[in-house]
ZAVEXPA-980206 format. One line per field, with one value per residue (C-alpha): residue number from 1; x, y, z. Coordinates in steps of 0.05 Angstrom, whole numbers, plus 5000, padded with zeros to 4 digits. Layout:
% residues N
i <- (NUM/...) .
east <- (X/...) .
north <- (Y/...) .
up <- (Z/...) .
***
This chain:
% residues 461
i <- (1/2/3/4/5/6/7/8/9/10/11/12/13/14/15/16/17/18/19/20/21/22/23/24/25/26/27/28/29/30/31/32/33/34/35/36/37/38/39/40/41/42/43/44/45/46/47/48/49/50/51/52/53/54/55/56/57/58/59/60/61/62/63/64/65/66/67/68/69/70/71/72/73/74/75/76/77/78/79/80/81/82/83/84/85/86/87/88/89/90/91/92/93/94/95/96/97/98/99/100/101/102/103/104/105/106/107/108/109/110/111/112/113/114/115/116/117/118/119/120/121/122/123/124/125/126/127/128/129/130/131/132/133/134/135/136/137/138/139/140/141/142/143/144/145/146/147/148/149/150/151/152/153/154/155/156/157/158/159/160/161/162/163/164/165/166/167/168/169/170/171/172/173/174/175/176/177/178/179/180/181/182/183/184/185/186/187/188/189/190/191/192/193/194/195/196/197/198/199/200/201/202/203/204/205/206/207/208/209/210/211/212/213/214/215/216/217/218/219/220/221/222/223/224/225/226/227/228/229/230/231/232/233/234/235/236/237/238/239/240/241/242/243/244/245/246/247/248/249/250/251/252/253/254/255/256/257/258/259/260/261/262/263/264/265/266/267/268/269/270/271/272/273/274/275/276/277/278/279/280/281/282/283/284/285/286/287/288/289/290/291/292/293/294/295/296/297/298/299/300/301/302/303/304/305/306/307/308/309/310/311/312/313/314/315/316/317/318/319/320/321/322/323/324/325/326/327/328/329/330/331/332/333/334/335/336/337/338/339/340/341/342/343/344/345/346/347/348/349/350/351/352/353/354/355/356/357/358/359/360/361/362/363/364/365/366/367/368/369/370/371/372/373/374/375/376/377/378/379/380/381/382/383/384/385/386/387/388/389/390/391/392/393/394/395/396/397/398/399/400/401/402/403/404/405/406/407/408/409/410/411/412/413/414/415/416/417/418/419/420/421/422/423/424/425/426/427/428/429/430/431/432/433/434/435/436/437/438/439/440/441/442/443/444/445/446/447/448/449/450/451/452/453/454/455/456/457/458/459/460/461) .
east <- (5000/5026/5025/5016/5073/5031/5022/5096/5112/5056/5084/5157/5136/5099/5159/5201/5158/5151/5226/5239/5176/5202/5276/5249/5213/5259/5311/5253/5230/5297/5305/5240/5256/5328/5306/5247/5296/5334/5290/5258/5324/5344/5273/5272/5350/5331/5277/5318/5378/5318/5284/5353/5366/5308/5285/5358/5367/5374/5302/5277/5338/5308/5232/5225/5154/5164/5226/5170/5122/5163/5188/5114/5096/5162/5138/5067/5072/5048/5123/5158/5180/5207/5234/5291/5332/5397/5437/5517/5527/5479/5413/5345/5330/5255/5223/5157/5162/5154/5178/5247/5257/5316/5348/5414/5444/5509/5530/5582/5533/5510/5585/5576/5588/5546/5482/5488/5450/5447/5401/5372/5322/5257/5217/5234/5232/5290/5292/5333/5348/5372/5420/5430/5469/5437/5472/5477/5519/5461/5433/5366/5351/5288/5277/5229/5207/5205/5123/5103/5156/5137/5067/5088/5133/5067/5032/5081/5090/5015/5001/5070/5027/4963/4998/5039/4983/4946/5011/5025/4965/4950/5010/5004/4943/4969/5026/4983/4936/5000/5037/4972/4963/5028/5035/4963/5007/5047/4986/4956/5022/5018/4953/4974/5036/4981/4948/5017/5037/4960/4976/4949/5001/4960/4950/4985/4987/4984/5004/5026/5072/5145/5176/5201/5139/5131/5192/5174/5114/5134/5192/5125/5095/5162/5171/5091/5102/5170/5134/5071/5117/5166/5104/5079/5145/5148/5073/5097/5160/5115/5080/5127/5165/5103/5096/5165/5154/5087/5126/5182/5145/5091/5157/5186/5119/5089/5150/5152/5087/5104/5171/5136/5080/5119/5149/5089/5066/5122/5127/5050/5065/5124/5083/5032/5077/5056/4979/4958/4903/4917/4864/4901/4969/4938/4919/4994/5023/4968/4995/5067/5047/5001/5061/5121/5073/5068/5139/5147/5102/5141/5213/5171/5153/5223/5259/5203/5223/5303/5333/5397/5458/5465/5539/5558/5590/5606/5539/5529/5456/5441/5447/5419/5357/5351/5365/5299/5254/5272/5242/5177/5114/5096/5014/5022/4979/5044/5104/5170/5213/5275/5317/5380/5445/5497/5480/5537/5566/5541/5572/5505/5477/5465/5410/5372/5376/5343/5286/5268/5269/5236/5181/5167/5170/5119/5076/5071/5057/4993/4975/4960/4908/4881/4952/4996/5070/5123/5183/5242/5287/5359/5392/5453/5437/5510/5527/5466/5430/5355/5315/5241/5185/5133/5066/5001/4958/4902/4941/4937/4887/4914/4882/4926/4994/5008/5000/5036/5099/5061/5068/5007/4968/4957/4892/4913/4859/4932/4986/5007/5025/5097/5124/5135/5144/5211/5235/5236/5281/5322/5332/5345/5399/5437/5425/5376/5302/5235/5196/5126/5078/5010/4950/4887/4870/4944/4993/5040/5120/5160/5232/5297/5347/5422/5481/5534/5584/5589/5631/5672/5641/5683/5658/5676/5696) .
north <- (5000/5069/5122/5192/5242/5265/5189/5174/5242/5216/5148/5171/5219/5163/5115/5170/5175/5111/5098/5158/5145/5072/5088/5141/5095/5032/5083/5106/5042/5017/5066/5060/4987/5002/5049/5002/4946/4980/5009/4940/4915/4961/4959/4878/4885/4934/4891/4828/4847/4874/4808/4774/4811/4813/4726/4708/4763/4737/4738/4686/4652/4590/4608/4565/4577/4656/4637/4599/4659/4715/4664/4652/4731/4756/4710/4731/4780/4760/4781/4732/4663/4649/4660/4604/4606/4577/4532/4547/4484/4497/4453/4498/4507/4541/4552/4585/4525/4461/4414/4452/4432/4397/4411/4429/4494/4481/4548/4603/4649/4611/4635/4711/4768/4819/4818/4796/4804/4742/4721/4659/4613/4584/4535/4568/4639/4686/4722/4764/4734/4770/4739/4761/4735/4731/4741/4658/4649/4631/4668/4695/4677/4722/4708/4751/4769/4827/4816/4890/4918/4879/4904/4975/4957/4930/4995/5037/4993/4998/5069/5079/5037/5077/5150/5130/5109/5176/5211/5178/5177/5252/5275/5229/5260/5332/5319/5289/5361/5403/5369/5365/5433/5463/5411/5442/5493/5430/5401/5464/5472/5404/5419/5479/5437/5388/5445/5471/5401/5407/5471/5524/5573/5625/5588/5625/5599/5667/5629/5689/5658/5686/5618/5571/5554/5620/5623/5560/5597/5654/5614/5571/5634/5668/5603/5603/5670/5654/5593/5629/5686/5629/5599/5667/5666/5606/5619/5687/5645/5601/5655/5690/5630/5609/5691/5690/5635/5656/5721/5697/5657/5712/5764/5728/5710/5773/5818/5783/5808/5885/5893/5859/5908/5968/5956/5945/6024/6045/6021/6040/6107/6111/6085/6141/6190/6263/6252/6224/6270/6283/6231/6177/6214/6210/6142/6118/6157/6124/6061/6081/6103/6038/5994/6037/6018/5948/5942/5969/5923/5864/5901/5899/5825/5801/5844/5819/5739/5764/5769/5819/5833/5910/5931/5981/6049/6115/6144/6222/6221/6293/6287/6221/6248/6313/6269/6228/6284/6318/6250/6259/6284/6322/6361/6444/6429/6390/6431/6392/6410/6386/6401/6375/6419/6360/6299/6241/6208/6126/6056/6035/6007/6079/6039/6010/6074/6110/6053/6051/6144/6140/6085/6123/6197/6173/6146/6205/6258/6201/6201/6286/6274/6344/6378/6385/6384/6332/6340/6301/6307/6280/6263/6223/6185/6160/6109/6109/6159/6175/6195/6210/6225/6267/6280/6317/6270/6222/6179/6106/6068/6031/5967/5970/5995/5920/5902/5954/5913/5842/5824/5843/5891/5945/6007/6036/6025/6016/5969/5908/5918/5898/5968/5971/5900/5913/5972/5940/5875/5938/5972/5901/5880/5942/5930/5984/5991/6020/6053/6085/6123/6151/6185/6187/6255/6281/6254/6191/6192/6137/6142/6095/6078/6066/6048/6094/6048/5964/5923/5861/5881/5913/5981/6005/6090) .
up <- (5000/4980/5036/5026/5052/5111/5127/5132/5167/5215/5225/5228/5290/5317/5317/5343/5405/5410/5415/5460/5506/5506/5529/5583/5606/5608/5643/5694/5704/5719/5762/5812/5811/5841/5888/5915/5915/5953/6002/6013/6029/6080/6111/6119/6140/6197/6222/6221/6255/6305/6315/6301/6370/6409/6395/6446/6492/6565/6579/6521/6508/6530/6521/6445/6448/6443/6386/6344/6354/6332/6267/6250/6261/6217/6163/6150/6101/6041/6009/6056/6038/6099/6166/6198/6261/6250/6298/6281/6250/6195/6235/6224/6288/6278/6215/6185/6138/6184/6137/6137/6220/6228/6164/6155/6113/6081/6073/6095/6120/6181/6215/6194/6242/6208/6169/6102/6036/5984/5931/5921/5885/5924/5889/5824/5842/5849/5921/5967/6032/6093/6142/6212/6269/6337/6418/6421/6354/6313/6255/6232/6161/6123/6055/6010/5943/5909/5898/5922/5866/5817/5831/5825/5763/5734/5748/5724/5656/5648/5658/5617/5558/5562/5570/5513/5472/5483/5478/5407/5377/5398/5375/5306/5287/5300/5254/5202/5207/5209/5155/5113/5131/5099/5042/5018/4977/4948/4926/4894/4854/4834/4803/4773/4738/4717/4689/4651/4629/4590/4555/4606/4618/4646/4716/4778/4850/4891/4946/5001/5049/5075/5079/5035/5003/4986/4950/4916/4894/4875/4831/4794/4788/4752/4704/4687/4669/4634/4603/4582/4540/4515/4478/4448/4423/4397/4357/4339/4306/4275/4248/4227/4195/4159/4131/4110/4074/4043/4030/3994/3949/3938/3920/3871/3832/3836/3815/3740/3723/3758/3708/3655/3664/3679/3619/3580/3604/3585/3517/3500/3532/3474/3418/3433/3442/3450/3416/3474/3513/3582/3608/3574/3602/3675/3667/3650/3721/3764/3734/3747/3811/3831/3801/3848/3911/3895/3882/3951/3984/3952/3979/4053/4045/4017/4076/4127/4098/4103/4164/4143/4185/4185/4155/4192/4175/4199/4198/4209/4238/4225/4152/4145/4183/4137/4072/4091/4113/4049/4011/4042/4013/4059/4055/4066/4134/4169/4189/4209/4262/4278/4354/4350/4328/4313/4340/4352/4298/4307/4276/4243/4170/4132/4094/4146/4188/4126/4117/4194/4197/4129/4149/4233/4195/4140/4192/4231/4170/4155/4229/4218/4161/4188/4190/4248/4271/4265/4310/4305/4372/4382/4444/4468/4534/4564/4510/4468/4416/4416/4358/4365/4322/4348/4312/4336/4298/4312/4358/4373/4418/4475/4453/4397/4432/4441/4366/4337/4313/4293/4227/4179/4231/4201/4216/4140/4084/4047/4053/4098/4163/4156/4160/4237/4246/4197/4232/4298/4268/4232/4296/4338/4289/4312/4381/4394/4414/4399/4443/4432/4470/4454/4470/4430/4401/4419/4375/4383/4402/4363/4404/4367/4412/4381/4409/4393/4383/4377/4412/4366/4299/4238/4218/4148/4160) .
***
């Protein structure tokens, strides 16, 4: 049969108080029986080497009635086995047993001077027997058992048995409660691990404790949490694996067609030449222009399905952010403002630093549909460079702040949704970061975080 844990914490606490109840007790025991032994002993020698005494003195030294009396009297107690008077060559004089008158005692006590103690056997059981020597040479034998100890032994071993039942099975319960008790967190985390082991990653234990099993918590609680985000990383993989895929193949097929296309605008706009009316003439450039977008949208997806190591250069950030404000088309309503004098020179990929400013400051001229501001700050912070984009526009609701940079979410009647998605790679590959704050109805504030320099990577100047 399998026990539980608060079983065998219960039944190792019982044996434990079994074992040190049971040596207490043997060492108590022990005890009481020396000390009654003992005090039996001297008791039974004082009032032998009184009667031992008293049964010859001068007055009833010849009176064997009297002798016969005080043997029969010293040897009623139901813990004597007998009382003998002793001639000095070993004849029992008187005895409490009849039968034993006239019998002789081979042994060295009958000559002692003093009172002796000796043990001995009677009819099978072990005794203590006390000998005394009397006025007229002869000696005073009183043998007893050790029946009234034995009694109180047998007391003492009983009420040992039934305090130490109590005792045990008090305390055996209580430590079954108690351990129960605190293993009640165990248990719940053992759930909860069932619970991750199915697929549910969102479970917590909120156990509040100070002691180890709050640590323990608080550790399941930190690798549910750890386990929960390594799995939306591994589906965002997956997704994104699976897009990059899709994207690649997608590129390639679809960017035939565009040149062939492009092409085939071109050479019709040729062959018409300058006849053409201006509706004709206006239909060509919103061709041109429809084909440029989808050629961009193909760049996004074949960068989104690349992953490309930035080559870093000397990059002056000052004109590379003025060279990409100048490319935008920006409406009369949006003014752009830019505080920084000369910001830090930075080891960074020219190219991608242009795609990820171009990409944050286009955003932010189509977030002002109304008109507005765009500022564009620099600032070094110790060894890192800040750029951010600041628009007045429509701003960004906070139940989308979280799916800004996923792949293919987009709020634009236009494009794709892989614009922000490929800046933050961009800006990763370098090291950096992306940080956005917004506020609907007050504008949004994309900051880019560079390092300034990088550490074991070549840098062309």
């Amino acid at each position: 049969m399998r026990l539980s844990f608060p079983s065998k914490v219960s039944l190792i606490v019982a044996l434990l108080l079994l074992l040190s109840i049971f040596a207490y007790a043997s060492v108590s025991i022990a005890s009481e029986i020396k000390k009654r032994t003992e005090d039996m002993i001297d008791e039974r020698k004082s009032l032998n080497e009184l009667v031992a005494y008293s049964i010859e003195c001068a007055e009833y030294q010849t009176m064997t009635w009297y002798k016969k009396y005080v043997v029969r009297e010293v040897a009623k107690p139901e813990d004597v086995v007998y009382c003998r008077l002793v001639m000095s060559n070993g004849e029992i004089f008187i005895s409490s047993i009849k039968e034993e008158q006239g019998m002789f005692i081979l042994d060295q006590a009958i000559a002692t001077n003093e009172t002796v103690v000796k043990r001995d056997v009677f009819n099978g059981e072990r005794i203590f027997v006390i000998v005394s020597p009397t006025i007229r040479d002869h000696t005073l034998w009183l043998g007893f058992s050790l029946i009234k100890v034995n009694e109180t032994v047998r007391i003492m071993v009983i009420n040992t048995l039934v305090t130490t039942v109590i005792i045990v099975t008090v305390c055996t319960l209580i430590s079954y409660f108690v351990v129960s008790h605190f293993l009640s967190p165990i248990k719940k985390l053992k759930g909860l691990c069932d619970d991750i082991s199915q697929g549910n990653f969102n479970v917590r234990s909120n156990i509040q404790s100070k002691d180890e099993i709050g640590v323990l918590s608080n550790t399941f609680d930190d690798m549910a949490g750890k386990l929960e985000a390594m799995r939306e990383e591994i589906r965002r993989s997956e997704r994104l694996s699976a897009i990059g895929q899709l994207a690649t193949m997608v590129g390639h097929d679809l960017r035939n067609p565009l040149t062939s296309i492009q092409n085939a605008n071109y050479y019709v706009k040729m062959k018409l030449g300058a006849s053409t009316d201006e509706k004709v003439k206006k239909m060509f450039s919103i061709v041109n222009k429809e084909i440029s977008y989808a050629n961009r949208l193909i760049s996004d997806l074949l960068d989104f399905s690349t992953v490309k190591q930035p080559k870093l250069a000397k990059v002056n950030l000052a004109s590379s952010i003025r060279d990409v404000l100048a490319q935008l088309d920006v409406p009369e309503n949006v003014k752009i403002v830019t505080e920084f004098s000369e910001p830090p020179t930075i080891e960074a990929d020219p190219d991608h630093l242009r795609r990820v400013f171009l990409n944050i400051a286009l955003n932010g001229v189509q977030a002002m549909p109304n008109g507005g501001e765009l500022t564009v700050s620099v600032k070094k912070v110790e060894d890192f460079v800040e750029v951010t984009f600041t628009d007045t526009g429509v701003g960004i609701p906070e139940e989308d702040m979280g799916k800004l940079f996923t792949p293919l979410f987009t709020t634009k009647s236009k494009g794709v949704g892989l614009g922000l998605c490929i800046c933050k790679n961009l800006v990763e590959a370098h090291g950096g970061k992306i940080h956005v704050t917004s506020k609907v109805g007050a504008g949004s504030s994309f900051t880019v975080k560079l390092p300034i320099h990088h550490q074991n990577k070549e840098v062309k100047s």
